[in-house]
N, C-alpha and C positions, 0 to 999 in steps of 0.2 A: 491585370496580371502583372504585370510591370514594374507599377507602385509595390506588389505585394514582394515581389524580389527586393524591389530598395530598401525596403524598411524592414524587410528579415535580414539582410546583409547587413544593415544599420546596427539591427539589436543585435546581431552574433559579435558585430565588431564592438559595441559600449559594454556585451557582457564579457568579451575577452577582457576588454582594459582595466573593468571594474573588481576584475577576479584574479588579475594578475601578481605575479610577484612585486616583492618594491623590498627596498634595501633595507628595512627594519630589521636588525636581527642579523642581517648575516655579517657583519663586520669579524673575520678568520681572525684579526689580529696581523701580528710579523708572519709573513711567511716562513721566516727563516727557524723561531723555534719549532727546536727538536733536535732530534739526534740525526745526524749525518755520518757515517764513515766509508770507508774506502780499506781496501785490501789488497794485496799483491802475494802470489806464494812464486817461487821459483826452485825448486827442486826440494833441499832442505831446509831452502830459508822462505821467511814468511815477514810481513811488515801489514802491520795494522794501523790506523790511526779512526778515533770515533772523536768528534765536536759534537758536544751538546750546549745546546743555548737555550736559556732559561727566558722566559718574560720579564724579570727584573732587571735584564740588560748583562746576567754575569753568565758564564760559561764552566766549561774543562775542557781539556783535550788529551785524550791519553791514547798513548801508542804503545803500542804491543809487536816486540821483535823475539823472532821464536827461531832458532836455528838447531838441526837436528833433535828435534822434540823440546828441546827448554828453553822457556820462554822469560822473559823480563819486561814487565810496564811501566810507565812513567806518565803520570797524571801533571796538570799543571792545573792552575786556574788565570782565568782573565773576563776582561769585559767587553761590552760592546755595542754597538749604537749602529741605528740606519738613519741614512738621508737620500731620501730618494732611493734611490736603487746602489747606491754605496754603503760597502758593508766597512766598518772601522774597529779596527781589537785591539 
């Protein structure tokens, strides 16, 4: 009876490992693209800002200031790179 526990605990253990995940495929990419923004409102005034970051390493940033209902944006463009965990624009 014994043996019969080891060697079920054995196979449950080599059929977990052999059915397991493994790294093929999931490589996300940069973490970083995509779009990111932030927002603040304070009474009548409001301040937007959105970054988006493209795979190609290029970007925009455009901010939106809106003060008693009218508002005005300004887009830019830039680039940008990782090292490690340093982001550089």
């Amino acid at each position: 009876m014994k043996n019969f526990k080891y060697l079920l605990v054995m196979f449950i253990a080599l059929s977990v490992s052999l059915t397991s995940c493994d790294d093929d495929g999931d490589d996300m990419g940069n973490p970083i693209v995509g779009s990111w923004g932030l927002s603040e409102e304070d009474g009548g005034f409001a301040v937007s800002l959105v970054a988006t970051f493209a795979e190609n390493g290029t970007g925009t940033l455009t901010a939106t200031i809106t003060i008693d209902g009218q508002s005005q944006s300004e887009s830019d463009s830039f680039t940008w790179s990782t090292d490690g965990d340093q982001l550089s624009l």
